[in-house]
C-alpha positions in Angstrom: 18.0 -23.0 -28.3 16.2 -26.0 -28.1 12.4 -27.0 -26.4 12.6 -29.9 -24.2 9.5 -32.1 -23.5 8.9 -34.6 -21.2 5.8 -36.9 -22.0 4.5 -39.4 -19.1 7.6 -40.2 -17.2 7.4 -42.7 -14.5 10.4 -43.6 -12.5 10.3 -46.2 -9.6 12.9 -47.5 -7.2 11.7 -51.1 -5.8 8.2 -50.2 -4.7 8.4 -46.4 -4.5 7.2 -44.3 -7.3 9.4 -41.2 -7.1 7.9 -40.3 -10.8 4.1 -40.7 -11.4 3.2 -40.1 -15.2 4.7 -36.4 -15.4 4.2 -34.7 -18.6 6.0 -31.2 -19.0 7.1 -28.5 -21.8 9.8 -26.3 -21.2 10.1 -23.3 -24.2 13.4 -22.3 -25.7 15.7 -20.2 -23.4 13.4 -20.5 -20.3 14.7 -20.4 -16.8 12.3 -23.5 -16.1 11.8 -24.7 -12.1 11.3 -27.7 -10.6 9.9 -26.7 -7.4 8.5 -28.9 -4.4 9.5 -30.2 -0.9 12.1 -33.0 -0.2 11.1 -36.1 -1.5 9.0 -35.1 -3.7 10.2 -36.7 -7.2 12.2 -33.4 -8.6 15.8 -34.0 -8.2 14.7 -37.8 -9.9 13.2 -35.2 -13.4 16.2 -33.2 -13.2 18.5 -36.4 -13.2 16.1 -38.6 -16.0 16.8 -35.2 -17.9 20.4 -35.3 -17.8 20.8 -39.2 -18.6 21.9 -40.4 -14.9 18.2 -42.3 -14.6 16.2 -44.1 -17.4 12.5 -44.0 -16.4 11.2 -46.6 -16.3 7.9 -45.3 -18.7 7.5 -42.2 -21.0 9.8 -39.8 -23.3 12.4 -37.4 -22.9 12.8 -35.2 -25.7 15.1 -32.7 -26.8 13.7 -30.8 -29.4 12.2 -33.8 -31.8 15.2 -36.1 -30.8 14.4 -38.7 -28.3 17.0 -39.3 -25.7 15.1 -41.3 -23.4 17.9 -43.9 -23.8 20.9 -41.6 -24.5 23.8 -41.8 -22.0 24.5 -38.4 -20.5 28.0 -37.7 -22.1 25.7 -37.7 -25.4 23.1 -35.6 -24.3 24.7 -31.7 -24.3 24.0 -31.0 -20.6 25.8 -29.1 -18.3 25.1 -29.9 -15.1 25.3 -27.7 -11.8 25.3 -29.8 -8.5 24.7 -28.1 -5.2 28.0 -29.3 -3.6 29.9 -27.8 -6.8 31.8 -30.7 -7.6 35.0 -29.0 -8.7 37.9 -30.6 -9.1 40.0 -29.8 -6.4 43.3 -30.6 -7.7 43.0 -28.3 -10.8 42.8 -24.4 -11.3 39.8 -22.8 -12.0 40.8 -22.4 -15.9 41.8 -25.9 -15.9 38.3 -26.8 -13.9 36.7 -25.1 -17.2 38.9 -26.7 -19.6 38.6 -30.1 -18.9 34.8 -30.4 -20.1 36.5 -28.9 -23.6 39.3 -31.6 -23.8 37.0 -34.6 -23.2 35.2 -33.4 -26.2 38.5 -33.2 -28.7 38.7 -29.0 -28.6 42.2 -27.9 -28.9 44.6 -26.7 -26.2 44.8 -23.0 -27.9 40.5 -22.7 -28.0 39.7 -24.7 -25.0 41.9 -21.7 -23.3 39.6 -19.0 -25.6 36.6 -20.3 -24.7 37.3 -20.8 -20.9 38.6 -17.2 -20.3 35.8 -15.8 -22.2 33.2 -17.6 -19.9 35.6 -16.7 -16.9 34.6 -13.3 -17.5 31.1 -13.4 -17.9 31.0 -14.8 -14.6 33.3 -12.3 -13.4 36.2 -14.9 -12.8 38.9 -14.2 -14.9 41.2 -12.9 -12.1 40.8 -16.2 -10.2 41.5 -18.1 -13.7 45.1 -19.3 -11.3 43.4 -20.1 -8.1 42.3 -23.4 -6.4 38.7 -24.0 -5.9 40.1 -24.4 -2.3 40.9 -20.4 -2.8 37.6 -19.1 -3.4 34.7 -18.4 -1.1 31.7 -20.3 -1.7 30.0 -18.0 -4.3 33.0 -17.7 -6.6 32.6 -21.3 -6.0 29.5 -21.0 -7.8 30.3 -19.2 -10.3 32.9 -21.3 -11.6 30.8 -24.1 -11.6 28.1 -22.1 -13.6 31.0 -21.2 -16.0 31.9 -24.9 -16.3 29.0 -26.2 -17.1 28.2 -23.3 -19.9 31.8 -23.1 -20.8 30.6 -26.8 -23.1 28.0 -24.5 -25.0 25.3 -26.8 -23.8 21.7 -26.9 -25.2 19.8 -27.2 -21.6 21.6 -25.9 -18.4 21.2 -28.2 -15.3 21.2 -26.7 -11.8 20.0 -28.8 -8.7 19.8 -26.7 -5.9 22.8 -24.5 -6.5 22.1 -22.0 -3.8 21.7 -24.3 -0.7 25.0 -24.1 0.6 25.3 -20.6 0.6 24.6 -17.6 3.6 21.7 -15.4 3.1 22.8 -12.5 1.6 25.3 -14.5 -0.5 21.9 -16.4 -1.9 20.2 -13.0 -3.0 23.4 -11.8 -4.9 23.8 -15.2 -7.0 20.1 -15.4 -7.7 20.5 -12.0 -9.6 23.8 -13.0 -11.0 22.8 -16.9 -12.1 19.3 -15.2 -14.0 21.9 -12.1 -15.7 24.7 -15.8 -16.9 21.8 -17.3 -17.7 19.9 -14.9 -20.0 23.0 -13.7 -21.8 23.9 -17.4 -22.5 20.9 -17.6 -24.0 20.4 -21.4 -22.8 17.5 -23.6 -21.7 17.7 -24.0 -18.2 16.0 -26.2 -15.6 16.8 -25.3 -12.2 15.2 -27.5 -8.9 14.7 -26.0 -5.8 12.9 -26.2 -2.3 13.2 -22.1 -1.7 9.8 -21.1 -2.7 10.7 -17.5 -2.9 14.1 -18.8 -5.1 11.3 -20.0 -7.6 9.0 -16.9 -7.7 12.0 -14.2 -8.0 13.7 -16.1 -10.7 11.8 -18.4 -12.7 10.0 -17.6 -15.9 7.6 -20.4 -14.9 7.6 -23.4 -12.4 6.4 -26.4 -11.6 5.3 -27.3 -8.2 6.0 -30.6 -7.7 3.9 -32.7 -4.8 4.4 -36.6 -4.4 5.9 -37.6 -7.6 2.9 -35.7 -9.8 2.4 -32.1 -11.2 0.6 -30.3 -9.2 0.2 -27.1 -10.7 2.5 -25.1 -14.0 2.7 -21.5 -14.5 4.3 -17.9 -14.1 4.9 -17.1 -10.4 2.4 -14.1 -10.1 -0.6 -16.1 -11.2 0.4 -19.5 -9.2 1.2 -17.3 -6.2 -1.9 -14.7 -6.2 -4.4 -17.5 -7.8 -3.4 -21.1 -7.3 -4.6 -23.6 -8.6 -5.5 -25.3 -5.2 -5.7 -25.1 -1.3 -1.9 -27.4 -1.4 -0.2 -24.9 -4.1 -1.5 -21.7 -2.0 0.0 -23.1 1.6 2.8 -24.4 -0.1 3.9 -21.1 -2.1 3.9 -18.6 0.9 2.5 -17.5 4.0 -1.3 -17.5 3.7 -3.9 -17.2 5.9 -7.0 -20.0 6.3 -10.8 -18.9 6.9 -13.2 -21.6 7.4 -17.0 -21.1 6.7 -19.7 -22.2 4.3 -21.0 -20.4 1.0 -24.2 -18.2 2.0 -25.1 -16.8 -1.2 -24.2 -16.4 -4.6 -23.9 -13.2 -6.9 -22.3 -14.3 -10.1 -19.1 -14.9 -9.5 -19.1 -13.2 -6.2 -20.4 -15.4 -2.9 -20.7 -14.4 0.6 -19.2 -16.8 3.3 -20.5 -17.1 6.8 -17.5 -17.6 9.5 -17.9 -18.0 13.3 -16.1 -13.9 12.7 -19.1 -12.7 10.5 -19.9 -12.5 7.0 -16.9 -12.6 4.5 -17.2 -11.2 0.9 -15.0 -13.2 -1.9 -15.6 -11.1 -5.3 -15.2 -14.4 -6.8 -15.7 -18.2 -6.0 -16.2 -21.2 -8.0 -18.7 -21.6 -9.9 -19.6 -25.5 -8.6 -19.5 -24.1 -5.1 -23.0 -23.3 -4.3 -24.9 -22.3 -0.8 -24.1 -24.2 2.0 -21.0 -26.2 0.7 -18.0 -25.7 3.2 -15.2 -24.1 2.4 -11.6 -22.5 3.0 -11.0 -19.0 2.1 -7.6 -17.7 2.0 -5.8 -14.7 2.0 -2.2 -13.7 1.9 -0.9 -11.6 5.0 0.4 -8.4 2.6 -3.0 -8.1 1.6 -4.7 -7.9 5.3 -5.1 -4.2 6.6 -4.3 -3.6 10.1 -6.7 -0.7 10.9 -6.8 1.0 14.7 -9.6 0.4 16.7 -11.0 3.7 15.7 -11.1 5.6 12.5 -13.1 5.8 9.0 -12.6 2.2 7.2 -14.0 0.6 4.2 -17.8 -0.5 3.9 -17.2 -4.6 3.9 -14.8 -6.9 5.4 -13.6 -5.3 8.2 -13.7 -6.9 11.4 -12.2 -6.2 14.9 -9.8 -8.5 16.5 -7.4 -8.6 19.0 -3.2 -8.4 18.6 -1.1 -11.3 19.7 2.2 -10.2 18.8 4.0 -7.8 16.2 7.4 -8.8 14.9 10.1 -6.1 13.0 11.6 -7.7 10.4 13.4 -4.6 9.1 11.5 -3.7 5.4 8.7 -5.1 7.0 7.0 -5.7 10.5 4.3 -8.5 11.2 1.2 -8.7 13.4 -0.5 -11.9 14.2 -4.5 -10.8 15.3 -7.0 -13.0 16.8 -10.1 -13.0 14.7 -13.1 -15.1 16.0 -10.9 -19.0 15.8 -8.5 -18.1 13.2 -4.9 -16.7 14.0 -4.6 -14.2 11.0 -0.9 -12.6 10.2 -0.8 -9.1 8.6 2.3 -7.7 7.0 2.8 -4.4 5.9 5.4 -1.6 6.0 6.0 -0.9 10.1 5.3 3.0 9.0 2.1 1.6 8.0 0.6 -0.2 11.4 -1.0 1.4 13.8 0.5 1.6 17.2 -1.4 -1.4 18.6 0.6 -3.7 21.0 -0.1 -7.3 22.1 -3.8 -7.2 23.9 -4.5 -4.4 21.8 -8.2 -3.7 20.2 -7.8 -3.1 16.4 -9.6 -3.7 13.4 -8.6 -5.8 10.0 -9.9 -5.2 6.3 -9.5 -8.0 4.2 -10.5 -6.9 0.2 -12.7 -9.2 -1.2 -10.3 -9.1 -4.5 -7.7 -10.7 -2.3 -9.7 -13.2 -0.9 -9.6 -16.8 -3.0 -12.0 -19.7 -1.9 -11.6 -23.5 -2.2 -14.0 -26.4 -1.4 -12.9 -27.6 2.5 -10.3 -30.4 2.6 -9.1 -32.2 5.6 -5.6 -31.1 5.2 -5.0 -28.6 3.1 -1.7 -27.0 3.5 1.7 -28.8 3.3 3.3 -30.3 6.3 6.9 -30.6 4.1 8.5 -27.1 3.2 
C-alpha cells in the first residue's frame, strides 16, 4: 500500500480556476473522500490523480515517485466512474479480463484472477451475463471488481452511488467499505452525499470553490467544524444569532433576542460584545412539554410549527424568539405537542459551537 500526496495543485480551464493551490495526504489503505458541492474543483483532483488532467502547478506523488506527468495507463489506477462504463458487448468475466490482457497476463491467470475477484464481490454466478443482465448494483459491483481485478495501488471511485435507489445506496456503501478494506487498497472516493462521506470515510476533505476547506475524521468535522461553511454544509444545523456577553475561560454567555444562551466553550479571540452565530445540531435540541421538571440553563419556551415522522425518527420545527429551530429525536421521545402548541426546548451548552458572524454563512450548493 502506498501514501499518495498531492502538494499545491492548481488546475485552470481558460480563466476558471477549478484547482486553487490544494495540498493533501492521503495514508496507506485509507478510504480517503473528496467531498463538496457541484463545481467545486473535486472530480478535477480525482481526475489530475488518475493522469486524465495535468495541472497546470504543483506535484502528484505516489509514494516518493512523482507522476505529475505520467500518462494514466502508467500510473496503477483503477478507476470507478458513476455511469459504470462497462463494456457492453462483453461478459462480465470478459469485462474483468480485459484490464489483465492489456497488461500482457495470460489467458489461463487473467481467468484466476477474475473469478477470484468475482467472488469477493459476490459475482461469480453472473461471471456469463451481459452488463445489460444485471440490475444496477451488480452493475456496481462488477465495475468495483474491474477496477481491483488490475491489483491497483490507489482505487478511483467518482461518485459511484449516484445512480442508484435509496436503499440500493445504503447496501453498496456497506459492501464497497467491506471490497475495499479486504483489498487492502488506497482509495479516494468523490462525492456530493454528505452523509455518503461521514458513514464511510476514514477521513474527508470538504472541498469549497477549488480550495481545502477543512480535513479530518467525520465525528470531529461533523460535531466541531472547523467553520460556520463546513457546519451548514455537513448536516442539518441550527443558526442563533447574538453577541458575546461575558466570558468564563473558555465558556461565554451570548445574549439572543430569546434570552441568554450558555456555550461551555467559545473562541478565545471572541470577546464581549463581538457578534456571533451559535449553532447547534437538531439531535442535540430537547423538545421538553410546556410543563415538567427541566434542566437549570438553556431552556427556553417556544412554540411548534410542524412535526414530521420520518420512521426511526420524527422532526419538530419550534419557533424560538426569530429563529426557526428543528429538533430531532426518537418520536417515543417528543412530547405530544402539535402545531400551535406551547413547549419548551433545552439546548446543552456542550452542544452548542460559536463562530464570529458572517454575512453568509451556510452553503447555498448541496
Amino acid at each position: 500500500m502506498l501514501p499518495l500526496r498531492l502538494e499545491h495543485i492548481t488546475k485552470r480551464f481558460g480563466s476558471v480556476t477549478a484547482v486553487d493551490d490544494v495540498s493533501l495526504a492521503v495514508e496507506p489503505g485509507e478510504l480517503f473522500f473528496l467531498l463538496g458541492p457541484s463545481g467545486c474543483g473535486k472530480t478535477t483532483l480525482l481526475r489530475i490523480i488518475a493522469g486524465f488532467y495535468e495541472p497546470d502547478a504543483g506535484r502528484v506523488l505516489f509514494g516518493e515517485t512523482d507522476v505529475t506527468t505520467l500518462p494514466p495507463h502508467r500510473r496503477r489506477c483503477g478507476m470507478v466512474f458513476q455511469n459504470y462504463a462497462l463494456w457492453p458487448h462483453m461478459s462480465v468475466l470478459e469485462n474483468l479480463a480485459f484490464g489483465l490482457a492489456v497488461r500482457g497476463i495470460g489467458k489461463a491467470e487473467r481467468r484466476r484472477r477474475a473469478m477470484a475477484m468475482l467472488e469477493v464481490v459476490q459475482m461469480a454466478e453472473y461471471a456469463r451475463r451481459r452488463p445489460t443482465q444485471l440490475s444496477g448494483g451488480q452493475q456496481q459491483r462488477v465495475a468495483l471488481a474491474r477496477a481491483l481485478v488490475i491489483e491497483p495501488d490507489f482505487l478511483l471511485l467518482d461518485e459511484p452511488l449516484s445512480n442508484l435507489d435509496a436503499k440500493l445506496r445504503l447496501q453498496m456503501r456497506h459492501e464497497i467499505r467491506r471490497i475495499q478494506r479486504s483489498a487492502h487498497v488506497t482509495s479516494i472516493y468523490v462525492t456530493h452525499d454528505q452523509d455518503e462521506a461521514l458513514a464511510m470515510a476514514d477521513r474527508l476533505a470538504v472541498v469549497r470553490q477549488g480550495r481545502i476547506e477543512a480535513v479530518g475524521n467525520p465525528r470531529d468535522l461533523y460535531l466541531d467544524p472547523p467553520s460556520l461553511w463546513v457546519a451548514g454544509f455537513l448536516g442539518a444545523t441550527n443558526l442563533l444569532e447574538g453577541r458575546i456577553a461575558r466570558r468564563d475561560g473558555a465558556a461565554a454567555m451570548i445574549e439572543a433576542d430569546f434570552g441568554a444562551l450558555a456555550a461551555a466553550r467559545a473562541p478565545a479571540d471572541l470577546g464581549p460584545g463581538a457578534p456571533v452565530t451559535a449553532i447547534v445540531r437538531p439531535e442535540a435540541v430537547r423538545l421538553l412539554g410546556p410543563q415538567g421538571p427541566a434542566p437549570a440553563a438553556n431552556v427556553y419556551p417556544v412554540t411548534v410549527e410542524s412535526r414530521t415522522f420520518q420512521g426511526e425518527t420524527e422532526q419538530a420545527r419550534v419557533r424560538l424568539g426569530a429563529a426557526q429551530v428543528t429538533v430531532s429525536d426518537r418520536p417515543t421521545a417528543l412530547p405530544p405537542v402539535g402545531p400551535g402548541g406551547a413547549a419548551r426546548i433545552h439546548i446543552p451548552a456542550e452542544a452548542v459551537r460559536v463562530y464570529a458572524r458572517e454575512p453568509a454563512p451556510i452553503p447555498a450548493e448541496v
